[in-house]
BAVEXZA-26186 format. One record per residue: residue number from 1; residue in three letters; x, y negated, z negated of N, C-alpha, C in turn. Coordinates in Angstrom, 2 decimals, padded with zeros to 5 digits. Each point is the difference from the previous one (the first is absolute). Layout:
BEGIN
+-----+------+---------+---------+---------+---------+---------+---------+---------+---------+---------+
|  nr | rest |     nxx |     nyy |     nzz |    caxx |    cayy |    cazz |     cxx |     cyy |     czz |
+-----+------+---------+---------+---------+---------+---------+---------+---------+---------+---------+
| NUM |  ALA |       X |       Y |       Z |       X |       Y |       Z |       X |       Y |       Z |
...
+-----+------+---------+---------+---------+---------+---------+---------+---------+---------+---------+
//
This chain:
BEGIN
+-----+------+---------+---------+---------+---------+---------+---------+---------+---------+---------+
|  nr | rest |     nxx |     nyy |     nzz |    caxx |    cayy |    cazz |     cxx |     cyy |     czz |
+-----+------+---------+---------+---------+---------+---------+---------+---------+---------+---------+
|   1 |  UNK | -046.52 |  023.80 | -036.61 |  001.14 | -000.55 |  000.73 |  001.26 |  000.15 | -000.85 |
|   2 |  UNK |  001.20 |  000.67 |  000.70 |  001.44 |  000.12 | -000.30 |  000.46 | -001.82 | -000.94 |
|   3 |  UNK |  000.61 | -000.15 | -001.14 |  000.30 | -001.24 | -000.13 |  001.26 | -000.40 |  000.72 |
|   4 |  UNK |  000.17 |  000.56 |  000.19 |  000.83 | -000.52 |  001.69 |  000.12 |  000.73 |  001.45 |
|   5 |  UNK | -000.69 | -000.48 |  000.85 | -000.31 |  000.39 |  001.44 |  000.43 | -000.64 |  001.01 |
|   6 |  UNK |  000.23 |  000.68 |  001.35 |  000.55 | -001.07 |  001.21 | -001.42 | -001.04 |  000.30 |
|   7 |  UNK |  000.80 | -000.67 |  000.40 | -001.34 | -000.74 |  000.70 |  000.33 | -000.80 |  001.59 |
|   8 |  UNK | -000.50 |  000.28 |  000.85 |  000.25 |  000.21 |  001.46 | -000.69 | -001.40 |  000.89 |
|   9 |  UNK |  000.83 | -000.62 |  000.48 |  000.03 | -001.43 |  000.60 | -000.61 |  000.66 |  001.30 |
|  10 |  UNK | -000.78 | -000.01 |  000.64 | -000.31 | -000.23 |  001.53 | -000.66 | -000.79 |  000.52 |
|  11 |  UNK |  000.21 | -000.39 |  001.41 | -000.86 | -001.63 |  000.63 | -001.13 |  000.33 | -000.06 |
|  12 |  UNK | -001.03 |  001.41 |  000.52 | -000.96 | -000.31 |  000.09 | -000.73 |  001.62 | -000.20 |
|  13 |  UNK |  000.66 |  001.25 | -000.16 | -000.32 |  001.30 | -000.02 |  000.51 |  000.91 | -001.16 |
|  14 |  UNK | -000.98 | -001.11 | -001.33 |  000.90 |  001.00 | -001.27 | -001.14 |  000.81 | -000.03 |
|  15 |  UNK | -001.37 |  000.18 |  000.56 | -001.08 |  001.34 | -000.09 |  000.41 |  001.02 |  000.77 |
|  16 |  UNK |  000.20 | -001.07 |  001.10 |  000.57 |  001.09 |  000.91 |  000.77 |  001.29 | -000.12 |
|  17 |  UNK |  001.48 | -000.72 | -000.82 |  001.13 |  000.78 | -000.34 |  000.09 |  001.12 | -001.00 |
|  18 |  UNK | -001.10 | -001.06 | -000.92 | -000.60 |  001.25 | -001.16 | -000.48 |  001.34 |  000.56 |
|  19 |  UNK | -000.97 | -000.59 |  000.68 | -000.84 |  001.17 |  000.94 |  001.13 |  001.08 |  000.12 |
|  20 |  UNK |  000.76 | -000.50 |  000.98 |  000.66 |  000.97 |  000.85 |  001.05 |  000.89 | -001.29 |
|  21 |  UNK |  000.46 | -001.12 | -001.05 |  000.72 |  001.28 | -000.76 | -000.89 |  000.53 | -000.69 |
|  22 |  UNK | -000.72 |  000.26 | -000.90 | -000.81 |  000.82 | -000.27 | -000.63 |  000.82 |  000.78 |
|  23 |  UNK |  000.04 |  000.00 |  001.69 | -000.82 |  001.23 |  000.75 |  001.86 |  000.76 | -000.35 |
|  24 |  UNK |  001.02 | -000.69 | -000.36 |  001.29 |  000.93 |  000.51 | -000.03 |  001.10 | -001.59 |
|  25 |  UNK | -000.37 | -000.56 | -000.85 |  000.77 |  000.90 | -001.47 | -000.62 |  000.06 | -000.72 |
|  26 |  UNK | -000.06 |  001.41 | -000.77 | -001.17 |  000.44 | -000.89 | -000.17 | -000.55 | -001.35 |
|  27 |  UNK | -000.55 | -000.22 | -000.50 | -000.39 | -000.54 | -001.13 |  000.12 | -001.84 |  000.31 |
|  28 |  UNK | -001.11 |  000.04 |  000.88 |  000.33 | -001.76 |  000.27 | -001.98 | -000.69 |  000.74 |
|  29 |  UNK |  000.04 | -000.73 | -000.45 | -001.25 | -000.82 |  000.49 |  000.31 | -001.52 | -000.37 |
|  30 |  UNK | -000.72 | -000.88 |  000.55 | -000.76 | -001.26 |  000.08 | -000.68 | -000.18 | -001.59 |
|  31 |  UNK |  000.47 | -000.80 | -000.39 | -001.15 | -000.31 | -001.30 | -001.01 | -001.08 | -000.08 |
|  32 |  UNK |  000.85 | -000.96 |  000.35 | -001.35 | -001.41 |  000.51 |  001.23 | -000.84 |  001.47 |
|  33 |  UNK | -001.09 | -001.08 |  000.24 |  000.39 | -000.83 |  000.66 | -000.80 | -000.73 | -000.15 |
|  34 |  UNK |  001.00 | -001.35 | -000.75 | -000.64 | -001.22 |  000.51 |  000.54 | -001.37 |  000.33 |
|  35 |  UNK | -000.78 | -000.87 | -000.22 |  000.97 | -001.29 |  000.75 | -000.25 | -000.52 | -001.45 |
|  36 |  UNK |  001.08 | -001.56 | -000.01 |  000.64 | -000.80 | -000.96 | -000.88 | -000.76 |  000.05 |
|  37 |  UNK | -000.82 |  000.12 | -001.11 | -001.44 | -001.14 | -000.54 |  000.65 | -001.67 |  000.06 |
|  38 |  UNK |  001.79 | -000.43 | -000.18 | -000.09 | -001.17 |  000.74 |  000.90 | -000.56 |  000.83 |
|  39 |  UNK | -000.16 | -000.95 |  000.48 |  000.87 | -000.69 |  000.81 |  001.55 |  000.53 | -000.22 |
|  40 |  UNK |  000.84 |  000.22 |  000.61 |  001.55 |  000.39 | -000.01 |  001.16 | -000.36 |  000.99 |
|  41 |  UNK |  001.11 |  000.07 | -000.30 |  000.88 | -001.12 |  000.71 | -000.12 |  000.92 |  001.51 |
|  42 |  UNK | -000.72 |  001.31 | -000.09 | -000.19 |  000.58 |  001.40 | -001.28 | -000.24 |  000.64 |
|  43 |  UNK | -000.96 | -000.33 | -000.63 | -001.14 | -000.83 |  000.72 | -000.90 | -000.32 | -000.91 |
|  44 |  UNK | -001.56 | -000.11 |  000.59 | -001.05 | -000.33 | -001.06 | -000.68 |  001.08 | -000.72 |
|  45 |  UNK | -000.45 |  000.26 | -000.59 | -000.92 |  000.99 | -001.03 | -000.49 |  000.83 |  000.91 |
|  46 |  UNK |  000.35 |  001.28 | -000.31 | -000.83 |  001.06 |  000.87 |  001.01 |  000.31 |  001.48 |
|  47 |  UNK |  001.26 | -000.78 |  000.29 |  000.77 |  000.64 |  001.00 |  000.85 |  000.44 | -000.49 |
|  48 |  UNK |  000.55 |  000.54 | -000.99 |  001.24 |  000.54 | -000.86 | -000.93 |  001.64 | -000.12 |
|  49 |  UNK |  000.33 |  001.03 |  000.23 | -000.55 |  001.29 | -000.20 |  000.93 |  000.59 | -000.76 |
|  50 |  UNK | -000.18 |  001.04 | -000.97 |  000.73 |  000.46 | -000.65 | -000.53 |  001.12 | -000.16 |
|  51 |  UNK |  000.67 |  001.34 |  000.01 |  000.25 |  001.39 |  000.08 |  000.17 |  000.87 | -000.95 |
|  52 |  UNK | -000.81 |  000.40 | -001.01 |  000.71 |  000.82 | -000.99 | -000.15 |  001.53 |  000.46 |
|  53 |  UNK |  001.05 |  000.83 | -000.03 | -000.11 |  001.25 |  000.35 |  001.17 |  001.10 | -000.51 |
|  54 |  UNK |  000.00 |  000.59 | -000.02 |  001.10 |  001.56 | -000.50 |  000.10 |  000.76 |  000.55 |
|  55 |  UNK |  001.67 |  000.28 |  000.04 |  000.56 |  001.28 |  001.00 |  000.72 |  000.60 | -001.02 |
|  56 |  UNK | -000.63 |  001.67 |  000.30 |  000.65 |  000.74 | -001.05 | -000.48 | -000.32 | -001.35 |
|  57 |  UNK | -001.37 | -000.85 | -000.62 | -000.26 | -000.54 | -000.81 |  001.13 | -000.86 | -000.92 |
|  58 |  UNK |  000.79 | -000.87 |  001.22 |  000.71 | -000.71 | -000.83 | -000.47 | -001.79 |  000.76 |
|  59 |  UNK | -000.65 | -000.85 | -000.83 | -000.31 | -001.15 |  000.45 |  001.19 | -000.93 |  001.04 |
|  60 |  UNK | -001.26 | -000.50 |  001.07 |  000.61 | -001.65 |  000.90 | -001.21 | -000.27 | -000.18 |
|  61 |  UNK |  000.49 | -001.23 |  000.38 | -000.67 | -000.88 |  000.61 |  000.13 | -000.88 |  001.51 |
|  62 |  UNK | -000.79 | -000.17 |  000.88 |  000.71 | -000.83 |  001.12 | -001.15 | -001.07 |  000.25 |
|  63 |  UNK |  001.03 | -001.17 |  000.38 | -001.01 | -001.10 |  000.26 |  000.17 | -000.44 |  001.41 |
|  64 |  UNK | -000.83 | -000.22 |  000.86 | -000.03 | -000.92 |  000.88 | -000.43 | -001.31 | -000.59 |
|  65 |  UNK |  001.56 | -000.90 |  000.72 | -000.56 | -001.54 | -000.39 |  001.31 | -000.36 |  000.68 |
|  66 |  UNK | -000.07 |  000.29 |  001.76 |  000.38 | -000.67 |  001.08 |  001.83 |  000.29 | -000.13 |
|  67 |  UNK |  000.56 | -000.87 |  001.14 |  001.31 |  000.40 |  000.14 |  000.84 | -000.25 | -000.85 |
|  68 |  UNK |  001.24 |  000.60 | -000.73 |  001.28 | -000.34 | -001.01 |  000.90 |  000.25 |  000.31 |
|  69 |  UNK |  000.65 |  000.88 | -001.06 |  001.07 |  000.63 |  000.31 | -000.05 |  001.03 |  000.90 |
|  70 |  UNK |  000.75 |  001.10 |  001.15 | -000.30 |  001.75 | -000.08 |  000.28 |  000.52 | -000.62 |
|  71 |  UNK | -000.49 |  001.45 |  000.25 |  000.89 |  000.81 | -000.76 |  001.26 |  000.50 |  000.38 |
|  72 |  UNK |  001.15 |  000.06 | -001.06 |  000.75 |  000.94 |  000.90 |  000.63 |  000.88 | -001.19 |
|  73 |  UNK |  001.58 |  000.42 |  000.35 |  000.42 |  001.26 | -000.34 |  000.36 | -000.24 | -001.45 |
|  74 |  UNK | -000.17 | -001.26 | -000.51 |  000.46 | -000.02 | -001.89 | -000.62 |  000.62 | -000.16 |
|  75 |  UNK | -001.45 | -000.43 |  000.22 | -000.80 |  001.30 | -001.09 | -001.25 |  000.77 |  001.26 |
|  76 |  UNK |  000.28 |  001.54 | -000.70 | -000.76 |  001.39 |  000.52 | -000.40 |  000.52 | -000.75 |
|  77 |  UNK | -000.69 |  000.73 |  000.59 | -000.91 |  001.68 | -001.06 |  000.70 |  000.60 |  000.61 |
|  78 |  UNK |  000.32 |  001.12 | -000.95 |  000.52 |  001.68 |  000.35 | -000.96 |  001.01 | -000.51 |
|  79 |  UNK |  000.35 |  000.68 |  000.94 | -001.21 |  001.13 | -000.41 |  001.08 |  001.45 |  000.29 |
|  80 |  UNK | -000.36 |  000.27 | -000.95 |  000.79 |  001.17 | -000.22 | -000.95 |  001.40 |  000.12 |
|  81 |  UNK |  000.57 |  000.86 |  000.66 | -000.53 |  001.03 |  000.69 |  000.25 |  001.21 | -000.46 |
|  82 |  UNK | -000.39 |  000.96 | -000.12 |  000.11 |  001.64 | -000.40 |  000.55 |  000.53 |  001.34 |
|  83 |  UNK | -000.85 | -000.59 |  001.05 |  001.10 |  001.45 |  000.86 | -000.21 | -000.94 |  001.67 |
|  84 |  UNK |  000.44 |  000.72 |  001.01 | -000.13 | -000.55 |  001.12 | -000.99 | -000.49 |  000.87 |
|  85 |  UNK | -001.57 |  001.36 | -000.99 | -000.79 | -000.58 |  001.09 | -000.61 | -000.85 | -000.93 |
|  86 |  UNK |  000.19 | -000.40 | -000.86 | -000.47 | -001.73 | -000.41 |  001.01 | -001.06 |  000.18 |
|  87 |  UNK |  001.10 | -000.16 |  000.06 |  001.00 | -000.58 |  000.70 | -000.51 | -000.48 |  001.52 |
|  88 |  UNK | -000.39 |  000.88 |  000.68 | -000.76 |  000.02 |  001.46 | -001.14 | -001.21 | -000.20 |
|  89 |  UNK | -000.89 |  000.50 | -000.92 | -001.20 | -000.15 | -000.11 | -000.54 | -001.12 | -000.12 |
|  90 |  UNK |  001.19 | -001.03 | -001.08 | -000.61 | -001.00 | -000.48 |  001.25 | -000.97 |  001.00 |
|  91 |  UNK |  000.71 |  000.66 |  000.93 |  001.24 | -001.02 |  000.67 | -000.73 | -000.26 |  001.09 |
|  92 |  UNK | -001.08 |  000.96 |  000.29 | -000.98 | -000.33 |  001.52 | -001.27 | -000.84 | -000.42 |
|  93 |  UNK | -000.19 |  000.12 | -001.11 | -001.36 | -000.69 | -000.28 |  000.60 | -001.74 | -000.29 |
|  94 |  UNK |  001.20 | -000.14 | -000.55 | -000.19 | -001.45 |  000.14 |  000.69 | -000.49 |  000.95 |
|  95 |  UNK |  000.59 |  000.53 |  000.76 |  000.09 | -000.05 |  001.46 | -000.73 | -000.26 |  001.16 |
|  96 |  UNK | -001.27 |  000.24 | -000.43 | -001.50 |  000.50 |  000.67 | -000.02 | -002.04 | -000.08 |
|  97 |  UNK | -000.47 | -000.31 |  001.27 | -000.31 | -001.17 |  000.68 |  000.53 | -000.90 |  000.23 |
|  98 |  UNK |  001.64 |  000.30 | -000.41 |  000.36 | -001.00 |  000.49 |  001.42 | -000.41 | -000.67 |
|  99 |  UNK |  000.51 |  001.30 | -000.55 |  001.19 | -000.16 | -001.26 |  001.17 |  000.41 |  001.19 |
| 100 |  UNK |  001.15 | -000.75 | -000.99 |  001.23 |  000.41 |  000.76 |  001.19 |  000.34 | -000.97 |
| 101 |  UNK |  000.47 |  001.54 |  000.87 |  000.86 |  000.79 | -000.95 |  001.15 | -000.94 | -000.21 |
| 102 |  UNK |  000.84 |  000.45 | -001.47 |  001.15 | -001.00 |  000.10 |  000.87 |  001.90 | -000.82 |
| 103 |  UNK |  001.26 | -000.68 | -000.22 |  001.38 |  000.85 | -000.21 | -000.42 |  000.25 | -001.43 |
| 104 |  UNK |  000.62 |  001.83 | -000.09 |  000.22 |  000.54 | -001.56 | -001.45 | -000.10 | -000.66 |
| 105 |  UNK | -001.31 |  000.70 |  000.77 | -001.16 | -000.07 | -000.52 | -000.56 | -000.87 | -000.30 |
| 106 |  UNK |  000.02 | -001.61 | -000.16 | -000.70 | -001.27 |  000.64 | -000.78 |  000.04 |  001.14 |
| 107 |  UNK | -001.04 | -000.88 | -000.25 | -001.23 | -000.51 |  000.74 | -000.71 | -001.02 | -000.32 |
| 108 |  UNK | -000.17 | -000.61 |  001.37 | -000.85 | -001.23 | -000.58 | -001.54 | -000.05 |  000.62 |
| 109 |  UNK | -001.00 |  000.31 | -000.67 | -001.11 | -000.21 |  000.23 | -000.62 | -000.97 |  001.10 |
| 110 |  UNK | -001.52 |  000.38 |  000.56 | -000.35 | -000.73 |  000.72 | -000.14 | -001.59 | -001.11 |
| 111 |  UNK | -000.22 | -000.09 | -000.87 |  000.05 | -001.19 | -000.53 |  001.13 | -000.72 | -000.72 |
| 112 |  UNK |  001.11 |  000.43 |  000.63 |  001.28 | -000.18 | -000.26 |  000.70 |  000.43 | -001.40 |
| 113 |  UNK | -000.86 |  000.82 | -000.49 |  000.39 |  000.54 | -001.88 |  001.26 |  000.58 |  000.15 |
| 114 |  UNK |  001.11 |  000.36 | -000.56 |  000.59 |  000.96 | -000.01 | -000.05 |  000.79 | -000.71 |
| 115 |  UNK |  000.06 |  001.56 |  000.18 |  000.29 |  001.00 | -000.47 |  000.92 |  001.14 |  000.13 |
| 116 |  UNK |  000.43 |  000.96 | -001.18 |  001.36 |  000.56 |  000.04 | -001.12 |  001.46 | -000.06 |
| 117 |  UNK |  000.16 |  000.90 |  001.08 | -000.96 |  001.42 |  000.16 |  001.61 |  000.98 | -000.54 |
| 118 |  UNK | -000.13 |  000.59 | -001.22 |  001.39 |  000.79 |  000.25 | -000.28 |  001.34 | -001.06 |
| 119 |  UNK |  000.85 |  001.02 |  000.20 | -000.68 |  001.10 | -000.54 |  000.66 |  000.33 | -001.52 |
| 120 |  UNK | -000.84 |  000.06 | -000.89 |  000.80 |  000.02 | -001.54 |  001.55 |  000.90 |  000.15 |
| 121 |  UNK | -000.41 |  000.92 |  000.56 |  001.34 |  000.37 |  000.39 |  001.35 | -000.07 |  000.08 |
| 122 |  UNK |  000.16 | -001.13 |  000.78 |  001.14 | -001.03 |  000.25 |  000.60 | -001.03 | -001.37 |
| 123 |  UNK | -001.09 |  000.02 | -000.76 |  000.28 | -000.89 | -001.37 |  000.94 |  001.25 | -000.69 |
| 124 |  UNK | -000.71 |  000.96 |  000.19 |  000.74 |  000.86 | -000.92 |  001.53 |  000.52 |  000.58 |
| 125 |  UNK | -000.26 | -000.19 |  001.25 |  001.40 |  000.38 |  000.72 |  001.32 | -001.25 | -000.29 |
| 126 |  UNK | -000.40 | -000.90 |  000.19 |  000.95 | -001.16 | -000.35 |  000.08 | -000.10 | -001.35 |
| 127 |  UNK | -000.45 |  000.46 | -000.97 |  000.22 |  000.07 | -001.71 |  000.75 |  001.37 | -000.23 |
| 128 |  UNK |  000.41 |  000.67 |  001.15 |  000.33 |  001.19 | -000.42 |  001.31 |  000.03 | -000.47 |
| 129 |  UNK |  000.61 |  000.78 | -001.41 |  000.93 |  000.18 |  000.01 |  001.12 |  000.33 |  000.96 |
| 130 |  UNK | -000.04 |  000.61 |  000.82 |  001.04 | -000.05 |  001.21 | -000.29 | -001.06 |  000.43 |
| 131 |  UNK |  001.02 | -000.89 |  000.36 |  000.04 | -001.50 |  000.42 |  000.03 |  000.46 |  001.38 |
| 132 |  UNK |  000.60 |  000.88 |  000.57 |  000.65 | -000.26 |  001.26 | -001.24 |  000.81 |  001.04 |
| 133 |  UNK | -000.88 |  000.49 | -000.68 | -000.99 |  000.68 |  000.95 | -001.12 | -001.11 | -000.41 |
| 134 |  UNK |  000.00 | -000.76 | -001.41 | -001.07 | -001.35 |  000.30 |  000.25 | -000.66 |  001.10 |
| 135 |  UNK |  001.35 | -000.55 |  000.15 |  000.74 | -000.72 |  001.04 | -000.43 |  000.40 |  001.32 |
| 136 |  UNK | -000.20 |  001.66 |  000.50 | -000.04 | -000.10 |  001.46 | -001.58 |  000.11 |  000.05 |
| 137 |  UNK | -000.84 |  000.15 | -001.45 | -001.43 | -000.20 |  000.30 | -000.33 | -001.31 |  000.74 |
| 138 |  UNK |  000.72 | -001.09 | -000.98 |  000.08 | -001.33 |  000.20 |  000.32 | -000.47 |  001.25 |
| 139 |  UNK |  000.91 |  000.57 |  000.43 |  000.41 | -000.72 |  001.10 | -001.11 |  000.63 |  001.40 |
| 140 |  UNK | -000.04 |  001.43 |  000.13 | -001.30 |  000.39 |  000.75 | -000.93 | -001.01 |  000.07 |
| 141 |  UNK | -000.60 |  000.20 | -000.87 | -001.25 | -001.54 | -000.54 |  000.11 | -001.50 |  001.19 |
| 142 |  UNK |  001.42 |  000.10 | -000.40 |  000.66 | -001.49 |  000.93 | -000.70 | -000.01 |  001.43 |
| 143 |  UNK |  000.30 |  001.35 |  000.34 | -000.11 |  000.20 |  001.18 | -001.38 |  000.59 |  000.62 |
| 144 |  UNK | -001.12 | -000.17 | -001.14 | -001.30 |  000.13 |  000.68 | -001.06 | -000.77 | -000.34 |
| 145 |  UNK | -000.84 |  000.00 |  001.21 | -001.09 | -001.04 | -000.12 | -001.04 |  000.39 | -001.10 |
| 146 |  UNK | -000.95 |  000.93 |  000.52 | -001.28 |  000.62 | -001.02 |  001.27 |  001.42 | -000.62 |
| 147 |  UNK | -000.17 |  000.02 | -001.52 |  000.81 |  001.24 | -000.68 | -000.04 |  001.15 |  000.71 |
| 148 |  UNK |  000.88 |  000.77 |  000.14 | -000.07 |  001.85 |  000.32 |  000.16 |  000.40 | -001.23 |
| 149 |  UNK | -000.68 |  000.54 | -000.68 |  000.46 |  000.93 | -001.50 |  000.95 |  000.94 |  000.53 |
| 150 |  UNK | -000.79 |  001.18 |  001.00 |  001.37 |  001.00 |  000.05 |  001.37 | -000.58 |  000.72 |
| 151 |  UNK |  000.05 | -001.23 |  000.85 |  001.51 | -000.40 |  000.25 |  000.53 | -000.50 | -000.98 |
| 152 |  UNK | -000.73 | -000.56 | -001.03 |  000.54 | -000.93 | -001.29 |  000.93 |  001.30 | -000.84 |
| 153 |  UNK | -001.36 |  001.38 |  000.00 |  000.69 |  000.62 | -001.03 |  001.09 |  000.89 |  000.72 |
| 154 |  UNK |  000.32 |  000.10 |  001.25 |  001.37 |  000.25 |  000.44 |  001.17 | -000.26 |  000.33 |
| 155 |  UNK | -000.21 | -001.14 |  000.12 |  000.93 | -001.39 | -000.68 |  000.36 |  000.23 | -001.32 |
| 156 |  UNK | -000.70 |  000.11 | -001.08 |  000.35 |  000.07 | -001.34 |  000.55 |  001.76 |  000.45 |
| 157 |  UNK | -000.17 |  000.85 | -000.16 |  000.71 |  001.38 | -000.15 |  001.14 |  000.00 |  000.90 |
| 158 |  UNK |  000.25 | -001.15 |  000.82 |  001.08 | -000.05 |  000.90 |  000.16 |  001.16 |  000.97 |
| 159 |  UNK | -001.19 |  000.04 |  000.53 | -000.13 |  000.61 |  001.57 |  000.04 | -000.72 |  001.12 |
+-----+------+---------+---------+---------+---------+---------+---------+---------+---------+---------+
//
């Protein structure tokens, strides 16, 4: 285990959620699951479940132990992409049951996670020395839901 890892609040589907990201990204599985040997301010011994698992072999954890806070847009994963058809790939898979697209490559999962799907690309376009073709990368961006690499990168060459 990472000495520092997320660790993921859900009411009642942190196997679940595991599950589903690890069927999404390679280098990722389930390591154990189990429940909280005791009593906790979320119930009695054995209803607290807890999740250890890795995406990309980088550690979470998620616990079910009933309703809290949600999630929302402070904190996301980004996943940064090589090219379009993984951009595609992984923007439909957590999409898949129940996710809803949001602005500038945002999404929020069927279990309300957020995540930022965007193509390394664009990092490098907005760091680019020409400010003014980062700028119309940037602002493109503004204006789309799931990334286009090739509209992003014609935006930046100012086509």
């Amino acid at each position: 285990m990472s000495k520092i890892s997320p660790c993921l609040w859900f009411e009642s589907e942190a196997e679940e959620a595991a599950k589903f990201y690890v069927s999404i990204f390679p280098d990722s599985r389930v390591n154990s699951v189990s429940s909280m040997p005791a009593d906790s301010p979320s119930g009695p011994a054995g209803s607290v479940k807890i999740v250890a698992f890795e995406l990309f072999g980088r550690s979470f954890t998620a616990m079910s132990a009933g309703r809290l806070d949600p999630f929302n847009h402070a904190v996301s994963f980004m996943v940064s992409c090589d090219n379009q058809a993984e951009v595609d790939r992984y923007w439909e898979a957590l999409l898949a049951g129940g996710g809803k697209p949001k602005e500038c490559g945002w999404l929020e999962d069927r279990y309300g996670l957020h995540w930022q799907v965007v193509p390394r690309v664009l990092l490098e376009m907005m760091s680019a020395p020409d400010r003014e073709a980062g700028k119309r990368a940037a602002q493109a961006m503004m204006g789309m839901v799931k990334l286009d690499i090739a509209a992003l990168q014609a935006a930046f060459e100012g086509k």
